[in-house]
LOKOL-661195 format. One record per residue (C-alpha): x, y, z. Coordinates in steps of 0.1 Angstrom, whole numbers, plus 5000, padded with zeros to 4 digits. Example, Ala and Ser with C-alpha at 12.3 -4.5 7.8 and 13.67 -1.06 7.14 Angstrom:
! LOKOL-661195
512349555078513749895071
//
This chain:
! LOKOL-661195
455062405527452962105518449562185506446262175527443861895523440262025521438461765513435661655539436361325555432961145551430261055574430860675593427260595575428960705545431660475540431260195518430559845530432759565516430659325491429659005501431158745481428958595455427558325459428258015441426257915411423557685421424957385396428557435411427157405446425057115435428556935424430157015459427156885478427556565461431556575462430756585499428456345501430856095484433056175507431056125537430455795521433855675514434855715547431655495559432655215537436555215544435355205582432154845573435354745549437354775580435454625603434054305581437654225578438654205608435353985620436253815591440053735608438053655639436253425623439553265611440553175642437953045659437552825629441352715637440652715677437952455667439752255645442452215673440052115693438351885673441751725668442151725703438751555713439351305683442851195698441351135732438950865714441050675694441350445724438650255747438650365783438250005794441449895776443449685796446849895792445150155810444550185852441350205867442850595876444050605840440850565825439250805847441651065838440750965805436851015807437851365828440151495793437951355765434851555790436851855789437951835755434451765744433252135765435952285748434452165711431452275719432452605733434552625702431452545681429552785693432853085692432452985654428553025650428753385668431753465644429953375614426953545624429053865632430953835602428153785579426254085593429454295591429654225553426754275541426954625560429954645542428954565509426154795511428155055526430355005494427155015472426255355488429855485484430055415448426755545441427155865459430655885436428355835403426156095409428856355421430356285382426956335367426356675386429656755378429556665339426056865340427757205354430657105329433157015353435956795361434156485369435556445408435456035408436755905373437455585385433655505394432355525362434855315349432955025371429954885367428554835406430654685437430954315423432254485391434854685414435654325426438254265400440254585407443754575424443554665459444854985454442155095432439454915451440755165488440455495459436655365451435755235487437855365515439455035516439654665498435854575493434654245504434154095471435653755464437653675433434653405427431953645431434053965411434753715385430953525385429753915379432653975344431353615332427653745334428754045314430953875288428153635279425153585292423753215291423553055258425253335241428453315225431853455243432853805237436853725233437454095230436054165259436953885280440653965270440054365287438954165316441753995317444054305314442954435343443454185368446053865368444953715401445153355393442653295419439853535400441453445363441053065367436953125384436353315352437453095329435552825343432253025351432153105308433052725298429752655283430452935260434052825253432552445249430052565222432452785211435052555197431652305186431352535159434752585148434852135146431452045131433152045093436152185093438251875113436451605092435951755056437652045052436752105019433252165033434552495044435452755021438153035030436453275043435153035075438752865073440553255081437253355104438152985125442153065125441053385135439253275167441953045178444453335168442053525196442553265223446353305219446353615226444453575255446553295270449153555274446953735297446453415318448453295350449052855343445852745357443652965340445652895306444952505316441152565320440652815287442152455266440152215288436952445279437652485244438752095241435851935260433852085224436351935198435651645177438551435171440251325138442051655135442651835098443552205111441552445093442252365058445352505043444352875042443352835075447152695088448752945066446653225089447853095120451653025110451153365101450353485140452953295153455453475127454453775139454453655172450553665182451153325195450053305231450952885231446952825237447552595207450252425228448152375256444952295238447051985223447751875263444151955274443151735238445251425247443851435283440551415272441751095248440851325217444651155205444551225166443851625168446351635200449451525178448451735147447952005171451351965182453251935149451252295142452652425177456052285174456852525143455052815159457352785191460252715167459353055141459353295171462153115192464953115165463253515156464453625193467653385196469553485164468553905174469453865211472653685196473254005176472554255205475054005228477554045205477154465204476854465244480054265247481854495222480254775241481554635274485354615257485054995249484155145281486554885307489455015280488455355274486055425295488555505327489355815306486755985307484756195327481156055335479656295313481856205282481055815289477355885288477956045257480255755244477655515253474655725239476555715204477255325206473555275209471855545186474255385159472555005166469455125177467654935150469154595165468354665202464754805190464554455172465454225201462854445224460154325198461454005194461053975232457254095231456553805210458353555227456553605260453053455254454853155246457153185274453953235296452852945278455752685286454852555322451652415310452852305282455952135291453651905311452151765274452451445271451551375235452151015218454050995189456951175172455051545169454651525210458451435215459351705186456951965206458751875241462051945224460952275212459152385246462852315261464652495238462052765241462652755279466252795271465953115265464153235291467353375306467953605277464553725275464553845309468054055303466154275278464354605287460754465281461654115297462754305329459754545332457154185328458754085355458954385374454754435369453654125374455554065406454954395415451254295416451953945430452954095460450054295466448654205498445954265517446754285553447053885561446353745526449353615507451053725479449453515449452053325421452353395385453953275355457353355361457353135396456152835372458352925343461452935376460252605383460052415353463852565346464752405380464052065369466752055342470452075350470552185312468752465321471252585349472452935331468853015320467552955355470353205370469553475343465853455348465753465386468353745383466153945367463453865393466253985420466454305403463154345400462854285439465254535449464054815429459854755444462154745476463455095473460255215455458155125482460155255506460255605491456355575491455955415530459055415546460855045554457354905560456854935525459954765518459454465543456054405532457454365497459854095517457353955531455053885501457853695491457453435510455553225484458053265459460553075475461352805445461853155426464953215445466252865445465552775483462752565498459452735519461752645549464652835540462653145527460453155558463653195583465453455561462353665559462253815591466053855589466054025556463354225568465554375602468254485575465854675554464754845589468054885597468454685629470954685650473454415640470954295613473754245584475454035608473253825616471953765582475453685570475753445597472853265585473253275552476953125557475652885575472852785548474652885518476252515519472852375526471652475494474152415471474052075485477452095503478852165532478052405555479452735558479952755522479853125514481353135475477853225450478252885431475352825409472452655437472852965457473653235437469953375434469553315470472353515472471253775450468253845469470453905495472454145479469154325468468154395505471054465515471154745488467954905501469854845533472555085523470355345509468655375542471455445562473155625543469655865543469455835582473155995585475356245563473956145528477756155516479355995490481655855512478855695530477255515503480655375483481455225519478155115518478354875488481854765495480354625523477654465506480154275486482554165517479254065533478253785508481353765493480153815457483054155453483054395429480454215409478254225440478854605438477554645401474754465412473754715441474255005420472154855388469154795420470255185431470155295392466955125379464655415390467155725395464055965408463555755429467055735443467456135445464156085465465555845490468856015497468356405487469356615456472956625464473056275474471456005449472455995413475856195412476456005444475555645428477755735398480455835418480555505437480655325401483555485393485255455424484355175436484154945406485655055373488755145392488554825413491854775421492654985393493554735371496554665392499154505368495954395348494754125365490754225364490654035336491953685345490353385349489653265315485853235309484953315341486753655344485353885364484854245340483654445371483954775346481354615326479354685359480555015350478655035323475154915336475055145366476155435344473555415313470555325343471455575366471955855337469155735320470255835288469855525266467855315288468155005307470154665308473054785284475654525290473954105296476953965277477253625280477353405311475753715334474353555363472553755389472154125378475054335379477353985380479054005342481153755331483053815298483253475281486253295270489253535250489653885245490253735209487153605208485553965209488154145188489453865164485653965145485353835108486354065082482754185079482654255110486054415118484754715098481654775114483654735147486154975136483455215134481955145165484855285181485555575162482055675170482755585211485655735213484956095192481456085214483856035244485756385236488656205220489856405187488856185155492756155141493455995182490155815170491355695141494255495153493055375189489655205168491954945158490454645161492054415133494554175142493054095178494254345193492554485223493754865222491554985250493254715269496354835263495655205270494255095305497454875315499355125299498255415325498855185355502155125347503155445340501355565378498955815362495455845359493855675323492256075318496156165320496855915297494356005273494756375276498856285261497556105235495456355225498456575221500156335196501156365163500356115138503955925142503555935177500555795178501155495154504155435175501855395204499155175184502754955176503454875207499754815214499854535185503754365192503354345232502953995244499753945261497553625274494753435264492753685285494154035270496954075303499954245286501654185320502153885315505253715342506353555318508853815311512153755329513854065319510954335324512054685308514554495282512554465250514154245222514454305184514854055156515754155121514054005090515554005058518654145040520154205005518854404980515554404998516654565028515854465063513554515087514154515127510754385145510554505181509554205209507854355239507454045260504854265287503854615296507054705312508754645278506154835262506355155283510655155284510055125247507755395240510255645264512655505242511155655209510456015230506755975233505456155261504455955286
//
């Protein structure tokens, strides 16, 4: 029996009441107030912001509604009524139209003088609305750094007042105001110059540089400049008053203080879009004496020093254009014998590295189409990962090399437009070409690829209606678009761009949907030379690219129909024309780009499956005929940012989905059928070295752009140059260090290190991993079956196999099946020698057939 409760419930009056909950510390509450009335006032401004630009828009088309009009009226007078060629009824119609036209003006006139009216009151509410907002946002931080909190509106302090806020990227501007603020790039940048030097004070370059940083709006970076000319004009009048005339005048210490200063403007012409860089010299010059002696020597050693260690910006080589303008001739041509070695110190720096990390990604590229096949994805990531911790030194090198070249490369437009008397100007002109050269290989490497990818990122940051603005890399496209010699460059550089392109295209559309993405296509409209078209071609493509990244109904089509029919246009031939030669391959690759954000949107709209998306990118290819290449292309887009890609298409989906497709669709492309993947001479097509790319980006295990071996063209398109030989035939020197390159693949790859040791062989020219791939499609088995046998070898067995590796017959391009062989399975022998020597019988395997009926022959088991 359960035991009885005795206690005595208590009285209702009795029971305790809950406690209120306490109330908030009168600092914290303080700080929430003024959160909230931030708040309050950020959503005022976005809606004055709002509102002043569309009266602004207004106002820009009444102001074209009365233009047309005043073209109209002015039409209707160019003739007298009274003119004889005219009818009595003719010039009364006449009189009657220019009467109407001339109402129209004037009602036009007056649309105009209400818009302005409206549109000025609207922005100066929204200007102070902005005031208000970022004021409210100030004193929410200082309440909050009082009660020692979070402040709530980081970004506000960071700005001085709403002009200051001027020269923030839109984005930053709609987190401070709600929306873009009303402030001009003349007035944001009139407000930095007042702040950088105030009148008759020297320039702060330090800080002018941080402005810079922050905001590469050539429209904003050019006003700047020119608002602080004074100070740049004064400026350089005290770095000429001795030093050009009698340097020994100067002692050191001014001599390394003066190099110093102009060491400063380099590094701020890397900062600067063409224009600006064009006003900085024209500023600095307009306070130079001429009769140029640079500095003293002290003073040139400290700046051939910067350009060693590549602090060279090319302000030098613009300042000798802007000098020769202004008819200052004698320091122009000194200045350019100084800039010519600068240009030529960093230029042959990054050449000879890039050279070296060309020669490692072509080796690289050799290891994975032979071995590569054999293993599983996991085991090639591995493989790769080795190859590149053991030359990480090199590819660390060229990535610095490629920081340095850049200012120059900024640089180049500008000054390629020098026109300098004398043999220093046509020595500098050489130089600025061969520096434009490689412009190509700078934008293969990991840091060339991300300056293009952030500046063209904020190119195309629009506002609404405002077009995208240019930068350097649309004048650097263009000045390589002028010179047939500059053809391969050209297609590297804007292949880069392409990439670039695609992956904002995805990004954006995992942030916005495929508005995101056609607003990116749509910014491009002013970077049509970029892309090798004209404005023409660019501006009807748009709107088609744009219904494929929405996903349109019949959009591919009808962009391939198009581009078919332009694709002749361009090159200069004839129309329908669809093969990527070289005057529309970018165009083409901008193509492929959208149509890979294309693919990754409907292939998230249905299944997600894998199935889905390696159809996907076969179709890409097929569509502008570019193939398998066009594939690795797609993928590298797909793999430049893999969180991305998981984003876009799910967790199952995405990156084991991308890497499937790679090896599906592209280092088994056609599987090596009798292989021919490798023919064509110089030209051949190594679609495993696409392979390669998409697996390293989309693992992300040793970063990006693994494989730009020479004579890649747009992206993902690799072309292995000229002879396998030419890879594998390596000096002695090199043979070694090759040798060990493979071992270290291979035993990465899960291959035991005695297999290692005898399928590294790279001596004699032999391609083994070309072999081992042939070998496995004509024995009908998978390369992973292949390489599984080999790893149960013994040691005979396996040099057996390495013999008939070296003595099979092969071409110029590393086929072993090579049709020359008229009795296929019949191998030959030949015996050498005799007597008290002995003989020896040499085996002739005239292809791969030979090879394979051979190695049966000696009980190997394959």
């Amino acid at each position: 029996m359960a035991p009885i409760d005795r206690r005595i419930p208590p009285r209702p009056d009795e029971v305790a009441k809950p406690k209120p909950p306490p109330k908030p510390a009168p600092k914290i509450e303080k700080v929430e107030t003024a959160k909230d009335k931030a708040t309050t006032a950020i959503k005022e401004s976005k809606n004055a912001q709002q509102t002043a630009k569309k009266d602004a828009r207004a106002l820009e088309k009444a102001e074209e509604k009365q233009q047309k009009a005043q073209s109209h009226y002015d039409r209707l007078n160019r003739d007298a009524d009274n003119d004889p060629k005219f009818s009595p009824e003719q010039q009364k119609a006449r009189r009657d139209a220019r009467e109407e036209a001339k109402k129209q003006l004037d009602d036009a006139t007056d649309d105009v003088k209400a818009a302005k009216t409206k549109a000025g009151d609207s922005r100066a509410k929204a200007m102070t609305a902005a005031d208000k907002a970022l004021a409210a946002q100030k004193t929410a931080n200082q309440e909050a750094t009082k009660s020692r909190q979070p402040v709530p509106f980081p970004l506000a302090d960071a700005v001085v007042d709403t002009f200051d806020a001027g020269s923030l990227t839109a984005k930053q501007q709609t987190q401070l105001f709600g929306a873009p603020s009303q402030v001009t790039a003349v007035e944001a940048a009139k407000s930095d110059a007042g702040r950088i030097a105030a009148p008759g004070a020297s320039v702060d370059l330090n800080k002018l540089k941080a402005q810079l940083q922050e905001n590469h709006d050539p429209a904003y970076q050019k006003a700047l400049i020119q608002d602080l000319k004074p100070q740049l004009t004064e400026l350089a009048k005290g770095l000429t008053e001795d030093v050009w005339t009698n340097v020994g005048r100067k002692d050191s210490s001014q001599q390394q203080a003066a190099a110093n200063t102009l060491g400063q403007l380099d590094q701020l012409t890397k900062e600067l879009q063409p224009e600006a860089q064009r006003a900085l010299a024209d500023g600095f010059a307009a306070g130079f004496k001429d009769g140029a002696r640079l500095l003293g020597q002290e003073g040139l050693e400290a700046l051939k020093g910067a350009g060693k260690r590549g602090e060279s910006g090319g302000f030098l080589g613009v300042l000798a254009g802007s000098l020769q303008s202004a008819g200052k001739t004698e320091s122009a041509q000194y200045m350019a014998r100084i800039v010519k070695d600068q240009i030529k110190s960093v230029r042959e720096d990054f050449e000879k590295k890039a050279g070296k990390v060309e020669e490692l990604n072509a080796r690289l590229a050799h290891l994975v189409s032979g071995f590569g096949s054999g293993m599983s994805a996991d085991q090639k990531k591995a493989a790769i990962a080795a190859f590149k911790e053991r030359h990480k030194d090199e590819y660390a090198a060229v990535e610095a090399a490629a920081q340095n070249l850049h200012g120059l490369l900024k640089a180049a437009p500008e000054m390629n437009k020098v026109q300098v008397s004398g043999e220093d100007g046509k020595e500098l002109q050489g130089e600025v070409k061969n520096l434009l050269k490689q412009a190509g290989a700078f934008a293969e490497t990991e840091y060339g690829q991300k300056a293009i990818q952030d500046d063209l990122a904020q190119s195309l940051e629009t506002d609404g209606d405002k077009p995208s603005s240019s930068s350097w890399f649309d004048s650097v496209a263009g000045e390589l678009s002028k010179d047939k010699d500059l053809g391969d460059s050209a297609l590297k550089f804007s292949g880069a761009a392409t990439k670039a392109v695609g992956a904002l295209m995805l990004n954006a559309m995992a942030e916005k949907g495929p508005e995101g993405a056609t607003q990116i296509l749509d910014g491009l409209k002013n970077h049509a030379a970029l892309f090798g078209v004209s404005d023409e071609v660019m501006q009807e493509m748009t709107p088609l690219m744009e219904a494929v990244v929405r996903g349109d109904e019949g959009a591919v089509a009808k962009m391939n129909e198009r581009y078919k029919a332009l694709s002749g246009e361009i090159n200069g031939g004839v129309g329908g024309t669809t093969t990527l030669t070289n005057g529309n391959r970018i165009f083409g690759g901008l193509m492929i780009a959208t149509s890979a954000v294309g693919v990754v949107k409907a292939v998230k709209d249905g299944a997600a499956g894998d199935l889905e998306l390696k159809d996907g990118i076969k179709a890409v290819g097929d569509t502008v005929g570019g193939g398998a290449d066009t594939a690795a292309m797609v993928l590298e887009i797909m793999g430049r940012n893999p969180a991305t890609l998981t984003k876009l298409l799910g967790g199952a989906s995405g990156v084991g989905t991308a890497l499937g497709a790679v090896s599906d669709g592209i280092s088994s492309w056609q599987e090596f059928k009798n292989g021919h993947a490798l023919t064509g001479g110089s030209k051949a097509a190594a679609a495993v070295g696409g392979a390669v790319l998409a697996t390293t980006l989309i693992s992300g295990a040793v970063g990006a752009q693994v494989v730009p071996v020479a004579g890649q063209v747009i992206g993902g398109l690799l072309f292995v140059g000229g002879t396998v030989a030419a890879v594998f035939s390596s000096a002695n020197d090199k043979t070694k260090d090759a040798e060990k390159d493979a071992q270290a693949f291979l035993e990465a790859g899960g291959v035991p290190k005695n297999v290692a040791e005898k399928l590294k062989a790279f001596d004699e020219g032999v391609d083994a991993g070309g072999f081992f791939r042939q070998a496995a499609a004509e024995l009908a088995i998978k390369p992973e079956q292949l390489l599984a046998r080999l790893n149960g070898m013994n040691e005979d067995q396996l040099e057996t196999f390495m013999k008939a590796a070296k003595e099979t017959e092969h071409d110029k391009n590393g086929v072993f099946n090579d049709n020359k062989d008229t009795t296929p399975g019949q191998w030959k022998t030949t015996t050498i020698g005799g007597g008290k020597g002995g003989s020896v019988t040499k085996v002739r395997l005239e292809g791969m057939e030979d090879a394979v009926a051979w190695l049966r022959y000696q009980h190997l088991p394959v």
